[in-house]
BAKOLMAR-479159 format. One record per atom (N, C-alpha, C): x, y, z; atom name; residue number from 1. Coordinates in Angstrom, 1 decimal, padded with zeros to 4 digits. Atoms other than C-alpha are relative to their C-alpha. Layout:
N
<node u="X" v="Y" w="Z" atome="CA" num="NUM"/>
...
// end
This chain:
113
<node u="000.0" v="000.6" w="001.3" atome="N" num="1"/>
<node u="146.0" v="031.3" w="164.7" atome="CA" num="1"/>
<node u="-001.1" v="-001.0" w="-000.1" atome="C" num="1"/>
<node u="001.6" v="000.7" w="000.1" atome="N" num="2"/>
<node u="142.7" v="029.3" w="163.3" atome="CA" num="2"/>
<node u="000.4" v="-001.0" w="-001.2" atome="C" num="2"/>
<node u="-000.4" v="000.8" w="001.3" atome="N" num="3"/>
<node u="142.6" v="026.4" w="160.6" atome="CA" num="3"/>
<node u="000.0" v="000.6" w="-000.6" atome="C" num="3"/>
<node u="000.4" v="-000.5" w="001.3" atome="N" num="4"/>
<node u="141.0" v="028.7" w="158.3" atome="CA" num="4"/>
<node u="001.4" v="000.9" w="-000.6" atome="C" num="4"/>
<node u="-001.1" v="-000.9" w="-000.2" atome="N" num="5"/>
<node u="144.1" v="031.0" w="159.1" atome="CA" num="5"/>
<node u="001.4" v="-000.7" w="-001.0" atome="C" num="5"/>
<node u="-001.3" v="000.7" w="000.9" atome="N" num="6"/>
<node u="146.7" v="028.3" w="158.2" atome="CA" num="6"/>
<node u="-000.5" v="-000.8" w="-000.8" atome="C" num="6"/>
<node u="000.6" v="001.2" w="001.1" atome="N" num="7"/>
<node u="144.9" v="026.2" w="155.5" atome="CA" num="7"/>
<node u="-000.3" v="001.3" w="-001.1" atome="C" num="7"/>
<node u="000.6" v="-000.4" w="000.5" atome="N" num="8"/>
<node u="143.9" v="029.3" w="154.0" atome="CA" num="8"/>
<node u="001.1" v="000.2" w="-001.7" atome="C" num="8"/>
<node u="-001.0" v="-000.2" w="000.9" atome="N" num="9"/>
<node u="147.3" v="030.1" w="151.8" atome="CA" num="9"/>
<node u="000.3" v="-001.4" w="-000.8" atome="C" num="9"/>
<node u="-000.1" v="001.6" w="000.9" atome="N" num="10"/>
<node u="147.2" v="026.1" w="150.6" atome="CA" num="10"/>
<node u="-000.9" v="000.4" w="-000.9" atome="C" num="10"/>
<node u="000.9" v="000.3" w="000.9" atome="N" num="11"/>
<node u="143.7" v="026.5" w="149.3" atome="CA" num="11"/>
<node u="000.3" v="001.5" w="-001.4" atome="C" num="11"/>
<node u="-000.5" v="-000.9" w="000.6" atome="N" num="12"/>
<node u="144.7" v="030.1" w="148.0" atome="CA" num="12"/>
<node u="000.6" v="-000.3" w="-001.5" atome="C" num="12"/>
<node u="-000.6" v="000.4" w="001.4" atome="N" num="13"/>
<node u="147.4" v="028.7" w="145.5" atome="CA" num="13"/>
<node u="-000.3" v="-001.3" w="-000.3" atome="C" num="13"/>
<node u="000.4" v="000.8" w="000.6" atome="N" num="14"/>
<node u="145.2" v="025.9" w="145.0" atome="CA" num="14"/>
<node u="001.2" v="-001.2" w="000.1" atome="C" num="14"/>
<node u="-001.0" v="001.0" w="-000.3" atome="N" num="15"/>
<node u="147.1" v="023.4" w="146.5" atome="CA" num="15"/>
<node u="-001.2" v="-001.8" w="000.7" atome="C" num="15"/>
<node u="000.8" v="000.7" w="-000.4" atome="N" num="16"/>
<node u="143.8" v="021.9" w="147.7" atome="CA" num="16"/>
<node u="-001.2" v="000.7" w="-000.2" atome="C" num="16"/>
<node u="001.2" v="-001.0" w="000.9" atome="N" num="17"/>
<node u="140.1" v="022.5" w="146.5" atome="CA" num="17"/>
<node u="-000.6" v="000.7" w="001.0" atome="C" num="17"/>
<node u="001.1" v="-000.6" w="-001.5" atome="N" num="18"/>
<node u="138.7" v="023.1" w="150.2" atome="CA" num="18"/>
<node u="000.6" v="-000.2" w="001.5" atome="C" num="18"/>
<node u="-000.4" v="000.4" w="-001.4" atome="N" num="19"/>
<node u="139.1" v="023.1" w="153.9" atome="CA" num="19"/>
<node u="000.1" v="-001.3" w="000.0" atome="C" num="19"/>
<node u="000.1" v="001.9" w="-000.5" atome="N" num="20"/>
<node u="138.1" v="019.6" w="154.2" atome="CA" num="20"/>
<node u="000.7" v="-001.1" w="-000.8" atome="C" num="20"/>
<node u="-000.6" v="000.5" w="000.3" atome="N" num="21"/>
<node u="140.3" v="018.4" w="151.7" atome="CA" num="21"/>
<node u="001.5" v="000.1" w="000.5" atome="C" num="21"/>
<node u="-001.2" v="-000.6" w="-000.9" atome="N" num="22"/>
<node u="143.1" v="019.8" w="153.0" atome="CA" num="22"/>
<node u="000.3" v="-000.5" w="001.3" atome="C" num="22"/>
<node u="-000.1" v="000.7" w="-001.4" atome="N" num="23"/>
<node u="142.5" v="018.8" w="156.8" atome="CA" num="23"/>
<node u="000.3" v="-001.7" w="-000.5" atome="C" num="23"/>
<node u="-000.4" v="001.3" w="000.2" atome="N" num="24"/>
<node u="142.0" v="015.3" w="155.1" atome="CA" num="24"/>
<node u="001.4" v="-000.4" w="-000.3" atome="C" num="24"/>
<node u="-001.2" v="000.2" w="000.5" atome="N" num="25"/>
<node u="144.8" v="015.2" w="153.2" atome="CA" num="25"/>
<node u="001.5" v="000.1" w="001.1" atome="C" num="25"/>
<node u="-000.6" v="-000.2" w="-001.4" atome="N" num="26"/>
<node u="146.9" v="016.6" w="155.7" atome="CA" num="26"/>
<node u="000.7" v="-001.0" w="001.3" atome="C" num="26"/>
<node u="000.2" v="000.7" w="-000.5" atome="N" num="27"/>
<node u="145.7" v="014.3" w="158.0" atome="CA" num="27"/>
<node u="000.8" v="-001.4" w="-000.2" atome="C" num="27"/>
<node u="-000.7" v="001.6" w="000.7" atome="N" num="28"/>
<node u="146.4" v="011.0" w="156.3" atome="CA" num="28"/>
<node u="001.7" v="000.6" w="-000.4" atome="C" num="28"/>
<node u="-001.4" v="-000.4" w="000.0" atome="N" num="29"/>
<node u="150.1" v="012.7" w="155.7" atome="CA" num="29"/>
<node u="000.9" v="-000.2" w="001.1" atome="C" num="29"/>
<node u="-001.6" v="-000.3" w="-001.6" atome="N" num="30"/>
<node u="151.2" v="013.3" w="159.4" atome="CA" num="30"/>
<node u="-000.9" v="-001.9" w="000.4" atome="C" num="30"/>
<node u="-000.2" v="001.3" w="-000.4" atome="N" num="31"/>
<node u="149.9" v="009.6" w="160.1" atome="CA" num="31"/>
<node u="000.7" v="-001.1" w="-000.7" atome="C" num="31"/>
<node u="-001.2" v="001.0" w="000.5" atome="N" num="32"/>
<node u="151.7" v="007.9" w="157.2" atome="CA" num="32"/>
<node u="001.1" v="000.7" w="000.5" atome="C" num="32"/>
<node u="-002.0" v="000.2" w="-000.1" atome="N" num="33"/>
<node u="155.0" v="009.6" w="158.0" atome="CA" num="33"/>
<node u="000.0" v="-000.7" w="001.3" atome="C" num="33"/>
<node u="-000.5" v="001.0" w="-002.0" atome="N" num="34"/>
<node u="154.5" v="008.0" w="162.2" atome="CA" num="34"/>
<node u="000.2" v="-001.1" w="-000.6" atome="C" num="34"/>
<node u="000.1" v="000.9" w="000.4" atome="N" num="35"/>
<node u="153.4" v="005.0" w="160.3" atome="CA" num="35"/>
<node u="001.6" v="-000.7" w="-000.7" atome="C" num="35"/>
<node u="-001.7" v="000.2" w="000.7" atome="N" num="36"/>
<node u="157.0" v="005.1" w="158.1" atome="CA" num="36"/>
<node u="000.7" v="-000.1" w="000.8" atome="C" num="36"/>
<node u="-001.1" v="000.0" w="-000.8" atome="N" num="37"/>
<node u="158.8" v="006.4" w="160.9" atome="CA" num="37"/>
<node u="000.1" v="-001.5" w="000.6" atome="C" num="37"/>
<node u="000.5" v="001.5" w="-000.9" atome="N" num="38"/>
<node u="157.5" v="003.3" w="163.4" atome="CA" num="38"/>
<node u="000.6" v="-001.1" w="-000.4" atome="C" num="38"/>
<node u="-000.5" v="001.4" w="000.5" atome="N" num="39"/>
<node u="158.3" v="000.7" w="160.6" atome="CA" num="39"/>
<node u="001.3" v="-000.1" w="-000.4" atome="C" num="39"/>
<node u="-002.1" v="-000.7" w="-000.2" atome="N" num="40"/>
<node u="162.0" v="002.4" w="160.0" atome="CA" num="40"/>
<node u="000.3" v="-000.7" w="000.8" atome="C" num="40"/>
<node u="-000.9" v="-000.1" w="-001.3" atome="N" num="41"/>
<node u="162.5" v="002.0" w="163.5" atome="CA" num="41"/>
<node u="-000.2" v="-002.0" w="000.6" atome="C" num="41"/>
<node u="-000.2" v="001.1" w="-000.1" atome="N" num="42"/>
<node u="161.3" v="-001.4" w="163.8" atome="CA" num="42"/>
<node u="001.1" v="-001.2" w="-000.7" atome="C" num="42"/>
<node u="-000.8" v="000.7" w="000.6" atome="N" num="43"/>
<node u="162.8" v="-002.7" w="161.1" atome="CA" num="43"/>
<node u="001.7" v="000.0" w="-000.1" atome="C" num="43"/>
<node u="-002.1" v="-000.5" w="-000.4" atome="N" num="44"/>
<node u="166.8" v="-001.1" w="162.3" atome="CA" num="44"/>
<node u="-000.3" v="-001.2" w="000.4" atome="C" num="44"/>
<node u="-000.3" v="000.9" w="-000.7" atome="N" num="45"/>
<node u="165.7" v="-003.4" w="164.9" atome="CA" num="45"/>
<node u="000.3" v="-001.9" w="-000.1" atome="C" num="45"/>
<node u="-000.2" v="001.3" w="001.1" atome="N" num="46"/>
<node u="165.2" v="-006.7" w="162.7" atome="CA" num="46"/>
<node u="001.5" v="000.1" w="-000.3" atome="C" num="46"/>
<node u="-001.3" v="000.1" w="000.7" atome="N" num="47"/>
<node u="168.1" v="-005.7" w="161.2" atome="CA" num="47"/>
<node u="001.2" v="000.3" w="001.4" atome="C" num="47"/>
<node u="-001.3" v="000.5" w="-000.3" atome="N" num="48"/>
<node u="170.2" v="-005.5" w="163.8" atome="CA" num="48"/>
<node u="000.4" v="-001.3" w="001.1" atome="C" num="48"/>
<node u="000.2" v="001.5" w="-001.1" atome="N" num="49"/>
<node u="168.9" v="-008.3" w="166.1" atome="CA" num="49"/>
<node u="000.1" v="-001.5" w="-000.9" atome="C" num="49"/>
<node u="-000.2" v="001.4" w="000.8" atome="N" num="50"/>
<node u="168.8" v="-010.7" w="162.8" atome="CA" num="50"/>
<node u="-001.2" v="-000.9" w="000.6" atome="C" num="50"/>
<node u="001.6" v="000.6" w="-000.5" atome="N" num="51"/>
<node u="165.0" v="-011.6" w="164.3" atome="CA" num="51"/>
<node u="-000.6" v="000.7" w="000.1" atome="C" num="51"/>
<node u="001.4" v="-000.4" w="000.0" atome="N" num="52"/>
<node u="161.5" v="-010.9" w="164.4" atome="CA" num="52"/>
<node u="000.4" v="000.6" w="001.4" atome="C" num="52"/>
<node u="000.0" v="-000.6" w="-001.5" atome="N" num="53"/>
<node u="160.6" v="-009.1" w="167.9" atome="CA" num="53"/>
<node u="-000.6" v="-001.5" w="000.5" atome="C" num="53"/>
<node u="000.6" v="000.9" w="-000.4" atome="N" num="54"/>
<node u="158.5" v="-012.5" w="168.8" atome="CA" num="54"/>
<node u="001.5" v="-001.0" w="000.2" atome="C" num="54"/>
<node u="-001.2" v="000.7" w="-000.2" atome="N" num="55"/>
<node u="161.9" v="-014.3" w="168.3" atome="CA" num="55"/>
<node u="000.9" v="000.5" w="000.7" atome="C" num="55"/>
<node u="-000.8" v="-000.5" w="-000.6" atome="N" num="56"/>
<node u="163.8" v="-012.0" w="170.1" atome="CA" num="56"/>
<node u="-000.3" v="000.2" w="001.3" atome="C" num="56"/>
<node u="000.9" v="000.1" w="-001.4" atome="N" num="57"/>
<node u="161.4" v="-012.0" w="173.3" atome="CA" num="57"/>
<node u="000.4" v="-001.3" w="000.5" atome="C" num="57"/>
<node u="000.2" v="001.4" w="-000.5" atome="N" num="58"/>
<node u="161.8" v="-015.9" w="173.1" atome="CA" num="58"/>
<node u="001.9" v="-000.1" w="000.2" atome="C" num="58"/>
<node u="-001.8" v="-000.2" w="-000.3" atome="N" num="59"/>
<node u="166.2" v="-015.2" w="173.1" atome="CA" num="59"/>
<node u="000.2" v="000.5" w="001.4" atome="C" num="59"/>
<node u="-000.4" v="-000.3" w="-001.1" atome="N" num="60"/>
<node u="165.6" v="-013.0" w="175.8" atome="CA" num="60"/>
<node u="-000.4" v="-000.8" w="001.4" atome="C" num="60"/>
<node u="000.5" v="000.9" w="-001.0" atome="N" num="61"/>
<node u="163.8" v="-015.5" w="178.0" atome="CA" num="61"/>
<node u="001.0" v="-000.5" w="000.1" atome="C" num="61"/>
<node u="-000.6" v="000.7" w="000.2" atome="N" num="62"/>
<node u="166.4" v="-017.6" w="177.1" atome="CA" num="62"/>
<node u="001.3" v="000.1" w="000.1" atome="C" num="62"/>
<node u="-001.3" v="-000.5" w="-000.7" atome="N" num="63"/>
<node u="169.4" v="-015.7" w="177.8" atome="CA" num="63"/>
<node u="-000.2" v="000.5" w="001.7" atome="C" num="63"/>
<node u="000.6" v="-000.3" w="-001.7" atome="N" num="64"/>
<node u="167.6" v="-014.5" w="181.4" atome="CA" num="64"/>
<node u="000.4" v="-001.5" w="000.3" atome="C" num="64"/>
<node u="000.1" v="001.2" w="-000.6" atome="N" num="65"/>
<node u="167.3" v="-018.2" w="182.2" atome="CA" num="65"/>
<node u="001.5" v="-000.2" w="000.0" atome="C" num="65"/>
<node u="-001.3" v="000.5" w="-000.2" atome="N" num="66"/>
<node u="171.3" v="-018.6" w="181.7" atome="CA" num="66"/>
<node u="000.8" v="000.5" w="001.2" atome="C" num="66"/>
<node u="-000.3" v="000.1" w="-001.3" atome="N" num="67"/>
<node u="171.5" v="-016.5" w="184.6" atome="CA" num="67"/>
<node u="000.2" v="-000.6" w="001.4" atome="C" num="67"/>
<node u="-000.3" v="001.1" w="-001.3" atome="N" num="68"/>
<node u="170.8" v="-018.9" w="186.9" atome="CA" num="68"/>
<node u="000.6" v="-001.0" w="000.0" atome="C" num="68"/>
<node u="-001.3" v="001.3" w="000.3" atome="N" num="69"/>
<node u="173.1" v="-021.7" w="185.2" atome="CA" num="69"/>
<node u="001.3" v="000.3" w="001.4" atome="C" num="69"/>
<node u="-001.1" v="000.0" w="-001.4" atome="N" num="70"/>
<node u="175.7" v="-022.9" w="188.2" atome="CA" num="70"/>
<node u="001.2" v="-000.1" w="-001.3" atome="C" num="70"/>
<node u="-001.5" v="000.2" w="001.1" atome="N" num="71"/>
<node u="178.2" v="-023.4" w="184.9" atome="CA" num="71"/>
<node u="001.0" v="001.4" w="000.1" atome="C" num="71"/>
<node u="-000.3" v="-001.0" w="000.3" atome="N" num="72"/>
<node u="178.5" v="-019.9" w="184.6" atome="CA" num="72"/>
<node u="000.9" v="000.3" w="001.6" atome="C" num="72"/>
<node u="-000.4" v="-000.6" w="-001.7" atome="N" num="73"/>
<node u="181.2" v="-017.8" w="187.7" atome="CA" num="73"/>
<node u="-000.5" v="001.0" w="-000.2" atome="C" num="73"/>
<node u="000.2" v="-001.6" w="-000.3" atome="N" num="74"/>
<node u="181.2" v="-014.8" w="188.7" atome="CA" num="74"/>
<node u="000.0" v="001.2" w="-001.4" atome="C" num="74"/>
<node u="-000.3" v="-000.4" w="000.8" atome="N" num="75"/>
<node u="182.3" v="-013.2" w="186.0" atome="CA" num="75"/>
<node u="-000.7" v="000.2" w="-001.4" atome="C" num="75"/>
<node u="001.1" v="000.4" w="001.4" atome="N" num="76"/>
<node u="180.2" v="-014.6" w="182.9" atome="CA" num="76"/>
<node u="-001.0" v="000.4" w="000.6" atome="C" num="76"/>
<node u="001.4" v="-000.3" w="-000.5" atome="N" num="77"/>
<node u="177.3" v="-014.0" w="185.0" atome="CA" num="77"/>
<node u="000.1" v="002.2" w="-000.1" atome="C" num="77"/>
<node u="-000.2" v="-001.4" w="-000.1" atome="N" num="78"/>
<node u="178.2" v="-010.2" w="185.3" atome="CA" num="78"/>
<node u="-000.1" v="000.6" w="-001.5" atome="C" num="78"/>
<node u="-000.1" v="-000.6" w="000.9" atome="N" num="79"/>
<node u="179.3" v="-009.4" w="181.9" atome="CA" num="79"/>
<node u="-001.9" v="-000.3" w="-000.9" atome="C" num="79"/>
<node u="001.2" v="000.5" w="-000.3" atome="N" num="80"/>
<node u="175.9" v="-011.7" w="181.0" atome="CA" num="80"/>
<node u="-001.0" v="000.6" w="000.6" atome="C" num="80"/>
<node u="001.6" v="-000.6" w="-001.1" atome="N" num="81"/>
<node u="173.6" v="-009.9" w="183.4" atome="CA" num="81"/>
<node u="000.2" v="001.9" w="-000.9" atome="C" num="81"/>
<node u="-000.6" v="-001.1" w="000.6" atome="N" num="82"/>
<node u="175.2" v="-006.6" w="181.6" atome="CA" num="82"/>
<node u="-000.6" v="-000.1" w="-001.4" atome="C" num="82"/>
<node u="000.8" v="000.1" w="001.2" atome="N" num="83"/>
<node u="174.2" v="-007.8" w="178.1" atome="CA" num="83"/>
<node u="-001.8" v="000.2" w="-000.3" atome="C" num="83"/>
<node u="001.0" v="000.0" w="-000.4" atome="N" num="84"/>
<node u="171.1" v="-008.6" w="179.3" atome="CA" num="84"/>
<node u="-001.1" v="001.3" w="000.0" atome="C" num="84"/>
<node u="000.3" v="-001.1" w="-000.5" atome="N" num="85"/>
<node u="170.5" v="-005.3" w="180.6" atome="CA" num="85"/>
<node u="-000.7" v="000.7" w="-001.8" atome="C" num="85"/>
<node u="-000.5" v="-001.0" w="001.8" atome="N" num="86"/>
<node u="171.6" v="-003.7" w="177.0" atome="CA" num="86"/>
<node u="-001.4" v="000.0" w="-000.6" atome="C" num="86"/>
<node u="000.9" v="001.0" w="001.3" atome="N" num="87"/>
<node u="169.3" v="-006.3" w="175.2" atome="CA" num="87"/>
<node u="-001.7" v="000.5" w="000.7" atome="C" num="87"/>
<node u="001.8" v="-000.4" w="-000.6" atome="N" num="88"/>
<node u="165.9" v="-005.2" w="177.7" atome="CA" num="88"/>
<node u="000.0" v="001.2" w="-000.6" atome="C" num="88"/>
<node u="000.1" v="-001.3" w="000.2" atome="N" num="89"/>
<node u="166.8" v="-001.7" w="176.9" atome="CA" num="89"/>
<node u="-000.6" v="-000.1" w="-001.8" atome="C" num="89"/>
<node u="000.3" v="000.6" w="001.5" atome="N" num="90"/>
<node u="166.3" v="-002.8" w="172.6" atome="CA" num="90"/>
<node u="-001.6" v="-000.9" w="000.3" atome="C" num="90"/>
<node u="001.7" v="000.8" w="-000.4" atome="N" num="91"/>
<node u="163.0" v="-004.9" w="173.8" atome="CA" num="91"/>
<node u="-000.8" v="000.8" w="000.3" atome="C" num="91"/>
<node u="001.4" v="-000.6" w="-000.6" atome="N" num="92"/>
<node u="161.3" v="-002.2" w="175.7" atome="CA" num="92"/>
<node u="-000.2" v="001.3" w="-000.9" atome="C" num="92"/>
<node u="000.5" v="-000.6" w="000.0" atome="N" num="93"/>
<node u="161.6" v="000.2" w="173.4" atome="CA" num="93"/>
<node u="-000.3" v="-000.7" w="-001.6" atome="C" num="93"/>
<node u="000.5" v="001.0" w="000.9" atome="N" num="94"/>
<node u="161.0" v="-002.3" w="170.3" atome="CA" num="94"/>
<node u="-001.6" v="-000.4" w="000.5" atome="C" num="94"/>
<node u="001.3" v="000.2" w="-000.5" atome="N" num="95"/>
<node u="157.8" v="-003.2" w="172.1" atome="CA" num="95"/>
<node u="-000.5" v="000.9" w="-000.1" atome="C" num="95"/>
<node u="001.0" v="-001.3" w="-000.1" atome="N" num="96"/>
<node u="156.5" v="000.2" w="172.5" atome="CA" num="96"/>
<node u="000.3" v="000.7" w="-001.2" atome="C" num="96"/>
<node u="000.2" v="-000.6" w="001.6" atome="N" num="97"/>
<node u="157.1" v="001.2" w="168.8" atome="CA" num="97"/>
<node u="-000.9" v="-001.2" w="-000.7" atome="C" num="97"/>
<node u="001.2" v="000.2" w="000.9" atome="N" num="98"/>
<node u="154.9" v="-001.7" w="167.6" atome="CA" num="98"/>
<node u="-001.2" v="000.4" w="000.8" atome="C" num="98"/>
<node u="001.3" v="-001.1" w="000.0" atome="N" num="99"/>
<node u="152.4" v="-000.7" w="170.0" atome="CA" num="99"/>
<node u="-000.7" v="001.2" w="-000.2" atome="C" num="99"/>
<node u="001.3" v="-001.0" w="000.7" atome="N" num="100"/>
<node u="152.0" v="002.9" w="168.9" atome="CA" num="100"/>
<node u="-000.1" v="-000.1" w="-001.6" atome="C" num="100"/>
<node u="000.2" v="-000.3" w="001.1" atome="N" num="101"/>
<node u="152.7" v="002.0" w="165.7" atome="CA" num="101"/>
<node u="-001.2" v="-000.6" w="-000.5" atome="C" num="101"/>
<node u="001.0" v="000.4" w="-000.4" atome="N" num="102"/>
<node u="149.4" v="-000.7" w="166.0" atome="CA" num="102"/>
<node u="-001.0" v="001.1" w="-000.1" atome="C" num="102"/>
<node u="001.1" v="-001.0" w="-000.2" atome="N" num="103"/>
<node u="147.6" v="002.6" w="167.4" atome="CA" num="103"/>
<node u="-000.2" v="000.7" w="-001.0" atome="C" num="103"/>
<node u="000.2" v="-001.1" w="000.6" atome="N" num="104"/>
<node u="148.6" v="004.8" w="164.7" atome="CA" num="104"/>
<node u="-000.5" v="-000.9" w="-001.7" atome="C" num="104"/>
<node u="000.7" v="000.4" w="001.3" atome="N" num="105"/>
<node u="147.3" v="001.9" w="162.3" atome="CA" num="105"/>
<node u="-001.2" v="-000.3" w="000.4" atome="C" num="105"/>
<node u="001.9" v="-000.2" w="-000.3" atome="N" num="106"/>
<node u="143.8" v="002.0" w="164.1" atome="CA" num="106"/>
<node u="000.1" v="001.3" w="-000.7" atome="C" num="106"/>
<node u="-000.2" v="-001.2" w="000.1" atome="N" num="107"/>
<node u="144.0" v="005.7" w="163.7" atome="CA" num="107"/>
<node u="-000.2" v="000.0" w="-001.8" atome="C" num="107"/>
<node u="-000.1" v="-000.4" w="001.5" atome="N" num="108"/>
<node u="144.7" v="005.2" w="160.0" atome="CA" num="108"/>
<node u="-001.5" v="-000.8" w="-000.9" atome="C" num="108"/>
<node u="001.8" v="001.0" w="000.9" atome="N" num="109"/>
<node u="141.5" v="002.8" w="159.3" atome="CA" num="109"/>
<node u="-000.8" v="001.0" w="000.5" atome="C" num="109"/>
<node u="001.3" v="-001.2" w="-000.9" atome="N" num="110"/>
<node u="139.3" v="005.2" w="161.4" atome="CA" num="110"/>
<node u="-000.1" v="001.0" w="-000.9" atome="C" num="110"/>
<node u="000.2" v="-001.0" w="001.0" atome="N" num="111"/>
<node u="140.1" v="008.0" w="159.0" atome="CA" num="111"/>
<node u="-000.2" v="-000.2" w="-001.3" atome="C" num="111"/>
<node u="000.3" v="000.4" w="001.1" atome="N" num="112"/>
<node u="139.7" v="005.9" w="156.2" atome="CA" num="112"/>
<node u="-001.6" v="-000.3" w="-000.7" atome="C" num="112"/>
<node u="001.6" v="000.2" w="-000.1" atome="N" num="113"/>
<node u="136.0" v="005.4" w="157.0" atome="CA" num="113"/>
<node u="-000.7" v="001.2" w="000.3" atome="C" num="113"/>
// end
C-alpha cells in the first residue's frame, strides 16, 4: 500500500485538494490528538494530586525525607514507604508524559514552519 494508494480516495471525494494537503492536514491531526491526549493525562493528574507536577516533585521530596524521621516505628514507616512507592509510580509516569508531550510540541512548531 503507497500514500498515493491511501490518500487517493480522500482527494477522490474531495475531501482534500491534493496529496500535500492531505499529508499536511493529516499530519497536524495525528499530532494534535497526542498533544490532547498528553494534556488529558496530565491534567487527571493535577486533578487528582490537587498540584502542579513541580509541586508534587517538591511533596515527594518531602514525604521521602519523613522516611528517615526516628518519630515514625516500624509500622508508619512501612505503610509510608508503601505510599511512597504508589506516589513514584504517578511521578514517573507524570514526568514522561510532559516530556513527550514537550516533544510532540517541538514536532508541532516544526510542521508549522
Amino acid at each position: 500500500m503507497t500514500v498515493s494508494s491511501v490518500l487517493e480516495p480522500l482527494i477522490k471525494r474531495q475531501l482534500f485538494a491534493n496529496q500535500d494537503a492531505a499529508v499536511r492536514e493529516l499530519t497536524r491531526d495525528y499530532i494534535l490528538r497526542h498533544i490532547e491526549e498528553l494534556s488529558k493525562r496530565i491534567r487527571q493528574f493535577e486533578t487528582q494530586h490537587g498540584m502542579t507536577f513541580g509541586r508534587f516533585d517538591e511533596y515527594l521530596r518531602e514525604r521521602s525525607a519523613l522516611l528517615a524521621s526516628p518519630e515514625l516505628d516500624d509500622v508508619q514507616r512501612r505503610i509510608l514507604g508503601q505510599a511512597i512507592m504508589q506516589e513514584e509510580d504517578d511521578w514517573l509516569e507524570w514526568k514522561a508524559d510532559r516530556e513527550i508531550l514537550e516533544s510532540w510540541l517541538g514536532i508541532q512548531q516544526e510542521v508549522k514552519n
